[in-house]
C-alpha atoms as one frame of an Amber mdcrd trajectory, in Angstrom:
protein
  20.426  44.160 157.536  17.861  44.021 160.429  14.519  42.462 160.175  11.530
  43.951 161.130   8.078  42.275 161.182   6.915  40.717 158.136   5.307  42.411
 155.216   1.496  42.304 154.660   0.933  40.290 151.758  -2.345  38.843 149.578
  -4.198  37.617 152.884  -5.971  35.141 150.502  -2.584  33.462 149.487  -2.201
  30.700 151.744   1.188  30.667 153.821   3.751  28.476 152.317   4.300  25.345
 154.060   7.187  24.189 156.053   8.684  20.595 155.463   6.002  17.850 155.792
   6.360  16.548 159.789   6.296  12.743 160.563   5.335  12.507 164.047   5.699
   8.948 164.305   7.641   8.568 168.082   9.419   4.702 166.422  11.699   7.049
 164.631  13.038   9.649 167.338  11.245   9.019 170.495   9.896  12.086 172.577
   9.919  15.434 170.241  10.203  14.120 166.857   8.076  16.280 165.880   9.486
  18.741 167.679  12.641  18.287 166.649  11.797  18.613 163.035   9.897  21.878
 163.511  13.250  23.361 165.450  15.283  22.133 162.190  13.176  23.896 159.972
  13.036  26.632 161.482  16.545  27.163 163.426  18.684  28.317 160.132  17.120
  31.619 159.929  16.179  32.457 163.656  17.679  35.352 164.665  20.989  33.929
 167.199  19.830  36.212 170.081  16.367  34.799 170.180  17.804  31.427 169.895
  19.650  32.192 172.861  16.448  33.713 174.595  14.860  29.608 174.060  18.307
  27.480 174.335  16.872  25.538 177.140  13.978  24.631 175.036  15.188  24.394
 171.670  18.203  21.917 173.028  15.885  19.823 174.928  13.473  19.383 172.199
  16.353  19.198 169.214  19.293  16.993 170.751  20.540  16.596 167.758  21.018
  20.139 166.566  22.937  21.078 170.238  25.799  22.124 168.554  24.118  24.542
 166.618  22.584  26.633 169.613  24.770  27.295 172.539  23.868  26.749 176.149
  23.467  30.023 177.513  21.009  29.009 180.726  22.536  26.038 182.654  21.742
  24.692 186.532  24.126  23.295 187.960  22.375  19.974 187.412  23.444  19.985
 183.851  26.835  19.651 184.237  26.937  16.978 186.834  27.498  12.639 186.412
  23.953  10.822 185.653  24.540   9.568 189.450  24.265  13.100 191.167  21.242
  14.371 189.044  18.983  13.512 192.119  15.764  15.867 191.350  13.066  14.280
 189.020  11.416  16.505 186.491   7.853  17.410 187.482   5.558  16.101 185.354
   4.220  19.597 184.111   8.053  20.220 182.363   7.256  19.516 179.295   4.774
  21.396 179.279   7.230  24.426 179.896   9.521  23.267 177.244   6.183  23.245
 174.835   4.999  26.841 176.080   8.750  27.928 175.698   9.147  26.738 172.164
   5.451  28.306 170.900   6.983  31.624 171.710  10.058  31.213 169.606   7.634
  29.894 166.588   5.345  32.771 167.633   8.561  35.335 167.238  10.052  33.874
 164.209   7.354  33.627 162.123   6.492  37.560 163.248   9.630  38.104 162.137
  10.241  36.068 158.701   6.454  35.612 157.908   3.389  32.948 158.233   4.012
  29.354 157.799   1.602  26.126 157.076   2.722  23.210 159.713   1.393  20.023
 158.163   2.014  16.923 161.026   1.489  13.274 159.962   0.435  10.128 161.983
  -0.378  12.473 165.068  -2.092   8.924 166.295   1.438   7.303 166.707   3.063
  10.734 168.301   4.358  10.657 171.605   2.584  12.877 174.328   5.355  15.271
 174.468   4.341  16.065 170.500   0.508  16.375 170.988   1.025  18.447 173.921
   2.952  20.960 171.960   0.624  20.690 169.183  -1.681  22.003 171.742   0.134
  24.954 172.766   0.796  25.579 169.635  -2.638  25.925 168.573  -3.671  28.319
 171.905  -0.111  30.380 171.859   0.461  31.349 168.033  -2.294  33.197 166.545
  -3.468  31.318 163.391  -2.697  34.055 160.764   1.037  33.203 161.987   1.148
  29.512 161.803  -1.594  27.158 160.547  -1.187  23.933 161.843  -2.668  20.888
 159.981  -2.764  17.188 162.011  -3.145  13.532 159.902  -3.747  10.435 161.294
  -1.601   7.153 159.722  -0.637   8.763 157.018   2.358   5.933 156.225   1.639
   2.922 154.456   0.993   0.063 156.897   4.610  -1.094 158.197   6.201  -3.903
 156.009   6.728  -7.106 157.717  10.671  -7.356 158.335  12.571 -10.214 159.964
  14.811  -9.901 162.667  17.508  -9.846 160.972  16.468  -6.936 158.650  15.493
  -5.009 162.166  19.084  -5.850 163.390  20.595  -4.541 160.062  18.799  -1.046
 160.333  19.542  -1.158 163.969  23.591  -1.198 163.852  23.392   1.289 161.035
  21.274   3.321 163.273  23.899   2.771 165.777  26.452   4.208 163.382  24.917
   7.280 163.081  24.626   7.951 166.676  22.354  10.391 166.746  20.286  10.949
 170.204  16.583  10.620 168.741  17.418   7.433 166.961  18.747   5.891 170.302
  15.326   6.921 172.115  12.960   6.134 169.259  14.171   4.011 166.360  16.738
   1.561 167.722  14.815   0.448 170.568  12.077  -0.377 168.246  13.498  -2.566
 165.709  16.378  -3.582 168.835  13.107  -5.184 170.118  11.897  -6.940 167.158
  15.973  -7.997 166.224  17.515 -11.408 167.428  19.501 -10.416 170.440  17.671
 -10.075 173.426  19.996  -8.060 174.992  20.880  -5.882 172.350  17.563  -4.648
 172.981  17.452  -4.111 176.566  20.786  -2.164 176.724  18.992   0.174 173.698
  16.388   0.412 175.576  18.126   1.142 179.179  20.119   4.421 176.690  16.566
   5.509 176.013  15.059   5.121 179.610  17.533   6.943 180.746  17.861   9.450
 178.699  13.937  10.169 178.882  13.636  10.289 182.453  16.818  12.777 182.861
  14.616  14.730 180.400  11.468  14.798 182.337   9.935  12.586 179.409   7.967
  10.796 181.800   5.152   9.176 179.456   8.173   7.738 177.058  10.093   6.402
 180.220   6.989   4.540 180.810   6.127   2.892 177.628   9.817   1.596 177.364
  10.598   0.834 180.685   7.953  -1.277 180.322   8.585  -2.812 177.233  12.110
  -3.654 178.206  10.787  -4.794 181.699   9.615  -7.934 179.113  12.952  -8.589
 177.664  15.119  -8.285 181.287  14.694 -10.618 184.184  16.333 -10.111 187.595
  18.142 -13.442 186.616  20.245 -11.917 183.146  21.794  -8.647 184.806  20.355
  -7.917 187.828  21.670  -4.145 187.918  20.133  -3.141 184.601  16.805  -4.998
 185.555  16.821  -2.617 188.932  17.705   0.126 186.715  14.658  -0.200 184.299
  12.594  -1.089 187.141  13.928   2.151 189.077  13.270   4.798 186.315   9.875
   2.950 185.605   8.625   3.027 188.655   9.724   6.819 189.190   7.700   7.861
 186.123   4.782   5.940 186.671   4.931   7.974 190.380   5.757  11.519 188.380
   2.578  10.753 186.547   0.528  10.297 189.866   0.127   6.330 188.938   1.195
   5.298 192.714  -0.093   1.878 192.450   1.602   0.810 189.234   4.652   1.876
 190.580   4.033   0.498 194.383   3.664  -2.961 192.242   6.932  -2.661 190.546
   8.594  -1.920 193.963   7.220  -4.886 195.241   8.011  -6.761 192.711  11.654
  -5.663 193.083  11.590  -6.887 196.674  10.057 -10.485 195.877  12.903 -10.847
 193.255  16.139  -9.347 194.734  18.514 -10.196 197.956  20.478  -6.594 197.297
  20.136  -4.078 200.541  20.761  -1.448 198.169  17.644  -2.385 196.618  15.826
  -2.978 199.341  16.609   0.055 201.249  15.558   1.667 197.858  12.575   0.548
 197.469  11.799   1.280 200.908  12.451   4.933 200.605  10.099   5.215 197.516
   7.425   2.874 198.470   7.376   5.509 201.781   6.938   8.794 199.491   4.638
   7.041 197.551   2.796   7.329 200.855   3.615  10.138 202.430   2.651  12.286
 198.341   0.056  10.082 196.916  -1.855  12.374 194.727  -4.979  11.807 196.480
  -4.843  13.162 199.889  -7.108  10.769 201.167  -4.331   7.722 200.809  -1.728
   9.402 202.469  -0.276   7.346 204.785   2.199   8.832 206.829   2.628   6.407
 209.900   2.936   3.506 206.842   5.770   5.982 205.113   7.724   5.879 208.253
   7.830   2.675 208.997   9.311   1.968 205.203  11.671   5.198 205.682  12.763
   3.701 208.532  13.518   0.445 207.331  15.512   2.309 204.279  17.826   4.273
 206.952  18.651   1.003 209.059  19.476  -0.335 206.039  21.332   2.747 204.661
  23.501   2.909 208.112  25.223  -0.626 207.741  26.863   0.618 204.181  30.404
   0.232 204.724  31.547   3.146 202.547  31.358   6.441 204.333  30.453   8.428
 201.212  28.024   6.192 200.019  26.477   5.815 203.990  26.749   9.757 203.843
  24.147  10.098 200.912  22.659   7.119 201.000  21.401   7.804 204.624  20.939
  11.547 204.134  18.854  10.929 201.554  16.504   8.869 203.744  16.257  11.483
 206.390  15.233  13.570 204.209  12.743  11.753 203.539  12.174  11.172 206.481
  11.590  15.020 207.592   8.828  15.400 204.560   7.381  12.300 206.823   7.267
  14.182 209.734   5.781  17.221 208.791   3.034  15.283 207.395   2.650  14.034
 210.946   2.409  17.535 212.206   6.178  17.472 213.901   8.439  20.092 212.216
  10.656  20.719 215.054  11.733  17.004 214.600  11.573  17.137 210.922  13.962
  19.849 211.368  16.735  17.971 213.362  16.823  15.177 210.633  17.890  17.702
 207.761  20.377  18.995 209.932  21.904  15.631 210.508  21.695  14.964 207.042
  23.571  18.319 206.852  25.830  17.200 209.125  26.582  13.850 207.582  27.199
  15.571 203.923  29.708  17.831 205.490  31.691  15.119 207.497  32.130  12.273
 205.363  31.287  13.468 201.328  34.382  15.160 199.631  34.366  18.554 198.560
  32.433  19.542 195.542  30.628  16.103 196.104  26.674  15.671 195.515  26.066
  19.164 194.857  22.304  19.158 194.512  21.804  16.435 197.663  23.552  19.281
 199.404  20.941  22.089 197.408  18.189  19.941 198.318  18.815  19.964 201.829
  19.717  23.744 202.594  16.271  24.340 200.605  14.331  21.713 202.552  15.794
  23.597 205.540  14.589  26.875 204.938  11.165  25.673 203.891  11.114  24.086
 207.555  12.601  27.341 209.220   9.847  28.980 208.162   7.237  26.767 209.069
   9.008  27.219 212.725   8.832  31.076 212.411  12.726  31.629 211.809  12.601
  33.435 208.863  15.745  35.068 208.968  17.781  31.466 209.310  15.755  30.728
 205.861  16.470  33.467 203.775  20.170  32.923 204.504  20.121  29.059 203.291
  18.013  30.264 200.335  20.830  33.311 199.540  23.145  30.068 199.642  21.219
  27.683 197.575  20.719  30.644 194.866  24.094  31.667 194.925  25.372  28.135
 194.402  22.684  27.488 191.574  21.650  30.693 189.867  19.902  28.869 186.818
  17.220  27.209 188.791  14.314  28.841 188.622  12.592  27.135 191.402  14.638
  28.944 194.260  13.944  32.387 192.818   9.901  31.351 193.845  10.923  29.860
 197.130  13.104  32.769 197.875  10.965  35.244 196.073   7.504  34.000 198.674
   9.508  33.962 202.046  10.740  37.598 200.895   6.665  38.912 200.750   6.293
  37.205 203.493   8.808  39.589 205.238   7.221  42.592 203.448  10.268  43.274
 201.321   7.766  43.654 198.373  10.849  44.848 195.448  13.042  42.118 196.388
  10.178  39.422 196.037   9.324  40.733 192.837  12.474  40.383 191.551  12.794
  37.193 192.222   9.470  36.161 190.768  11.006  37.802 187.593  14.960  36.293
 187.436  12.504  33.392 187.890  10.457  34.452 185.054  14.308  34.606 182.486
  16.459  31.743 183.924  14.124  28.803 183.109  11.436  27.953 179.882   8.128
  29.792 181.173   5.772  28.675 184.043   3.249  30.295 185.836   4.218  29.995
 188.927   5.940  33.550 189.226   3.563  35.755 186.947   1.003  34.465 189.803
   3.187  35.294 192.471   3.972  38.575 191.137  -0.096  39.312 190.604  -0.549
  38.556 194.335   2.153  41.673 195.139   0.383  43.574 192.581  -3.048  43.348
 193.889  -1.813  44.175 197.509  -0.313  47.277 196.062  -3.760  48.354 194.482
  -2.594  47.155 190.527  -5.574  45.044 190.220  -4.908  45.743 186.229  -1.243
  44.515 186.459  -2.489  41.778 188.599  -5.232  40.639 186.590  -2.855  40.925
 183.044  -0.101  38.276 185.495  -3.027  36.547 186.281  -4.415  35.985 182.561
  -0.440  35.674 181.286  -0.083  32.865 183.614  -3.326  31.119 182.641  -2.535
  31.098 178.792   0.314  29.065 180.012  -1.188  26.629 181.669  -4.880  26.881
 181.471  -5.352  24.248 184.200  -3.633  26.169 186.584  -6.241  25.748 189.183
  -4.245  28.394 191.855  -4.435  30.841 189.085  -7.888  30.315 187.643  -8.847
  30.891 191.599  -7.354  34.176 192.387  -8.392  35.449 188.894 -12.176  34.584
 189.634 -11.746  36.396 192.797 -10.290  39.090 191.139 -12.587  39.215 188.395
 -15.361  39.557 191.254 -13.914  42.499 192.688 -13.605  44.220 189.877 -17.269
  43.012 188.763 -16.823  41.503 185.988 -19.024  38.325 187.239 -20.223  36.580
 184.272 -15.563  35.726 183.445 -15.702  35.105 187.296 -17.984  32.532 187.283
 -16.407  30.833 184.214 -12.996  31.188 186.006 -14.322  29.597 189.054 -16.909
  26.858 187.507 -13.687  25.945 184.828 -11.650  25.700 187.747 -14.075  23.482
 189.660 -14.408  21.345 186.969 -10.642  20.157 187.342 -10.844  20.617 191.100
 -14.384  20.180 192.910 -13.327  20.348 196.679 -10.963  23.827 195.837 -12.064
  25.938 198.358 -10.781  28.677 196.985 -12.626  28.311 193.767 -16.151  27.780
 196.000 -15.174  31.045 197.849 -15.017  32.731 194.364 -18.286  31.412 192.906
 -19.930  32.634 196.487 -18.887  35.830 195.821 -20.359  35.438 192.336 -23.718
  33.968 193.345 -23.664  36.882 196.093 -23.414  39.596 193.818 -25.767  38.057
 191.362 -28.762  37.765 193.737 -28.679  33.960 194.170 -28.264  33.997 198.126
 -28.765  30.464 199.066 -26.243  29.375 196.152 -24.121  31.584 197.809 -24.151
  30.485 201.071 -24.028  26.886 200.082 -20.253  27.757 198.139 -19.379  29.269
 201.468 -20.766  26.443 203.703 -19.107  23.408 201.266 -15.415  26.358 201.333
 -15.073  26.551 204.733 -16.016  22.778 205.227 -13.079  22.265 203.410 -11.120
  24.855 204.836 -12.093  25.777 207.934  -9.529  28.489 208.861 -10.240  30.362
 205.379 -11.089  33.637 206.244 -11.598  34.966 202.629 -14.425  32.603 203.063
 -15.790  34.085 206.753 -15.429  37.726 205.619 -17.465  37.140 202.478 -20.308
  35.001 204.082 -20.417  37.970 206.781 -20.872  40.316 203.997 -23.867  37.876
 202.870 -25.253  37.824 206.258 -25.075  41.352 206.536 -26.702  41.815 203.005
 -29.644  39.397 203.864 -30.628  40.911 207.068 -28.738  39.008 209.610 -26.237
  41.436 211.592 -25.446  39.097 214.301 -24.477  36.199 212.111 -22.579  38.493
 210.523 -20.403  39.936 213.438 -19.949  36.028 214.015 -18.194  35.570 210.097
 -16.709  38.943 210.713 -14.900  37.467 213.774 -13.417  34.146 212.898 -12.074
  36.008 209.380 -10.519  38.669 212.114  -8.473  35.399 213.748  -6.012  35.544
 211.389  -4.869  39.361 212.464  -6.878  42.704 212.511  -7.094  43.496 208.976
  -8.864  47.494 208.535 -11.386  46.653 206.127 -12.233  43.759 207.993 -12.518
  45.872 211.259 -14.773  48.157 209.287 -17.340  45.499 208.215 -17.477  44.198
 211.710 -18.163  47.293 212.960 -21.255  48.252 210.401 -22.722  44.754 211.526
 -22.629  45.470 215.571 -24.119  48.872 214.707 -27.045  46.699 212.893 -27.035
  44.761 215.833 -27.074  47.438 218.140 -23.714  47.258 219.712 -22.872  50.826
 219.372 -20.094  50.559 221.529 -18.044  47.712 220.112 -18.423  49.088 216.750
 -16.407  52.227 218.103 -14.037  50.296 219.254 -13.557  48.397 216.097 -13.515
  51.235 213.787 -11.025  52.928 216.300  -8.769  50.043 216.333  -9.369  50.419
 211.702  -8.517  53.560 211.994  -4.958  53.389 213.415  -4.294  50.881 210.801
  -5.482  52.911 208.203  -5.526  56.253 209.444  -6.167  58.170 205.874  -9.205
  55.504 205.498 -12.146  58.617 205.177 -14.570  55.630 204.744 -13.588  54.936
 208.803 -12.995  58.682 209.726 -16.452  59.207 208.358 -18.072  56.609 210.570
 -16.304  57.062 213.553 -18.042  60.462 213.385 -21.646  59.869 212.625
């Protein structure tokens, strides 16, 4: 019997309720409540749209992984804890969250509204409140109310440790995933064995930041941090102090995790973790969030320091990743000091050393990693070709990352192939939980080709899932502009520079507002502060030469005109140029200009028109 959408019943009966939701994160870590919305919901989803959301329903319901088959894997997934090397970005779970509002939003289409009633939201992990949030945007209300209590438990009894060890083992006995991240490490912590607790906790760490939970990784890597010295085990104090200090970078909290590093080198004698610490302390550096701290010639002299370390391992397979992973750090160093040539020859030697001295089959992301990182420097050096054929490898080895698809998918606009970019930017769009990233990509093609509909619709798709998406909320405002619908433009742009006051991008946007709204000098002041910022920007150029030219200045216009034109003779651009000489009584250079628009556009009857008059 199929099922269609649900009937339309009494609108004033309220929807009935699913199972009350403890959110509490001391009783299954990231997700629990989650999890317990995927339980609820998971016996009577249809099985082919819990195969569309198996990458977020698994991740958010470990426990139920038996019950929905993996259907979308990476390569990653299959792979020792060792050879994982890529960290989860920070924005992940917010995927995951975005992923599983669409299978609520589908379900409940399907089988009928629902009342969501979550307790002691104040003791929820971020991973919950975040997709309480999305919740809340992505499913409409009439579908799925959603009802939030603080501390709704009774305040916790007072249990001795032995009572926490007790609950603990039988805990253990269970062996369930969400009781190892959330319950076990808690009352492990308040139990009598020391370290009972830290190897809980080291499960949970781990566990957390192979998940991308970045915020949990934290709060226990820290917590265990207090029960492990570098005295008791010095490998699972590194290994805490590791995963810690990766999250706290993931996060963008570069000094808290600087400290930890330098902790690690007061306290140890290990080259392994001194050459470690090197290496991160120098992309901590060379990425800091804020530009302004970069510090590339500092990240090279700790990269460094990490490969002359790396070189006197005696094992050839462990030299041959160890030290390939430094130079590749090393190249991300040396673009940031302007050298990509140079850049380039380290990847290859870290190429070189992965195919000489790893076994077959070994390190299989390392290798990804590097064939990527060479085609993102292949086109930098205008060898376009060489990159598309490391990306066709990288895919083909790894169809179920996303991430590729969008690398591949950009260098193939680049090369005009318009179809092929697209559909990358939409195998992007099915192998991984949704992200923005290619519905703006794919509005960018659309707009070139004259969709400015379809690219505004990718546009406002890719803002519903991340309404922060400052690239997004950008090019929409600009859009929005064109189109003249200025009062959503200016809210685009003004949201947009709320998050992000020195976007240029944004500025140009709210110029092209203030132009069209009257407010000259406002406008010229977003221009002035944009190409401040960006000096090569020629959206910026071409639209304060259309403000010069509108405010009765033809030759400051021509000037705009021809630093936008530096970038490559674009027709419309041509065209403006040559209205402003013609203000500015240069008759004969605007004849040449609209000549030179008119071979690039030569069914342009705008130009034709001119050219004759």
């Amino acid at each position: 019997m199929s099922r269609g959408p649900y009937p339309q019943g009494d609108p004033s009966r309220p929807a009935p309720p699913l199972p009350v939701v403890d959110a509490d994160r001391r009783l299954r870590g990231p997700y629990t409540a989650g999890g317990a919305i995927v339980s609820a919901l998971l016996p009577t989803a249809r099985p082919e749209l819990v195969a569309r959301y198996d990458i977020e329903l698994r991740a958010v319901a470990p426990d139920l992984r038996d019950l929905i088959p993996a259907r979308r894997r990476s390569v990653a997934a299959s792979l020792p804890g060792a050879e994982r090397i890529l960290v989860h970005a920070p924005r992940r779970t917010l995927r995951l969250a975005n992923g599983l509002a669409e299978f609520v939003r589908e379900h409940l289409s399907e089988t009928g509204p629902r009342t969501l009633v979550v307790e002691n939201t104040d003791l929820a992990d971020p991973t919950d409140l975040e997709l309480l949030t999305v919740l809340r945007r992505r499913v409409p209300g009439e579908l799925l109310a959603v009802v939030t209590r603080e501390r709704a438990t009774a305040p916790e009894e007072r249990l001795g440790a032995e009572r926490h060890d007790a609950l603990a083992e039988e805990l253990e006995r269970e062996g369930t995933v969400g009781a190892r991240i959330g319950a076990i490490p808690y009352h492990r912590e308040r139990g009598g064995d020391p370290s009972k607790a830290v190897r809980a906790f080291l499960f949970a760490v781990q566990w957390c930041l192979d998940e991308g939970y970045h915020d949990a990784v934290v709060d226990l890597g820290e917590r265990a941090l207090r029960l492990a010295g570098p005295e008791d085990d010095p490998a699972t104090w590194w290994r805490l102090l590791h995963s810690t200090a990766t999250a706290l970078a993931a996060l963008g909290r570069e000094d808290e995790a600087e400290a930890l590093f330098d902790l690690a080198r007061r306290e140890s004698l290990s080259p392994t973790v001194h050459a470690s610490a090197a290496y991160a302390t120098g992309m901590l550096k060379v990425r800091h969030r804020d530009r302004t701290r970069r510090d590339p010639d500092a990240a090279l002299a700790l990269v460094n320091q990490a490969i002359a370390i790396s070189s006197l391992l005696p094992d050839p397979r462990e030299r041959a990743f160890k030290m390939g992973f430094d130079l590749n750090g090393r190249a991300l160093v040396e673009v940031r000091r302007g050298r990509p040539s140079r850049a380039l020859e380290l990847v290859e030697e870290a190429v070189a050393l992965a195919d000489r001295d790893l076994l077959p089959g070994e390190h299989p992301i390392h290798r990804l990693v590097l064939l990527a990182n060479r085609a993102q420097l292949a086109v930098m050096l205008g060898r376009p070709e060489e990159a598309l054929e490391d990306l066709d490898a990288v895919i083909a080895a790894d169809p179920g990352y996303p991430d590729y698809y969008i690398d591949r998918g950009n260098l193939l606009h680049r090369l005009g192939r318009m179809d092929a970019a697209v559909a990358d930017y939409e195998t992007a769009m099915r192998v991984g939980p949704p992200f923005p990233e290619p519905y703006y990509n794919r509005a960018e093609i659309r707009f070139s080709a004259g969709d400015h509909r379809g690219a505004l619709a990718d546009l406002d798709h890719a803002l519903e899932l991340d309404p922060e998406f400052v690239d997004g909320l950008a090019n929409r405002a600009g859009l929005r502009a064109a189109l003249g619908e200025y009062a959503a433009a200016r809210a685009d742009a003004e949201t947009g520079l709320a998050i992000d006051p020195a976007n240029p991008y944004l500025l140009c946007a709210l110029g092209q507002v203030e132009t069209a709204q009257g407010r000259y000098d406002r406008a010229r002041a977003a221009f002035d502060r944009a190409l401040e910022l960006a000096p090569s920007l020629a959206a910026a150029w071409a639209n304060r030469g259309l403000l010069s030219f509108e405010t009765g200045d033809p030759e400051g216009a021509v000037a705009d005109f021809t630093r936008a034109l530096g970038s490559g003779d674009d027709p419309a651009l041509l065209f403006n140029r040559a209205m402003a000489l013609r203000a500015a009584g240069r008759d004969g250079e605007a004849v040449a200009d609209l000549t030179r628009a008119l071979e690039l556009a030569p069914n342009d009857e705008d130009i034709r028109r001119e050219l004759k008059s």
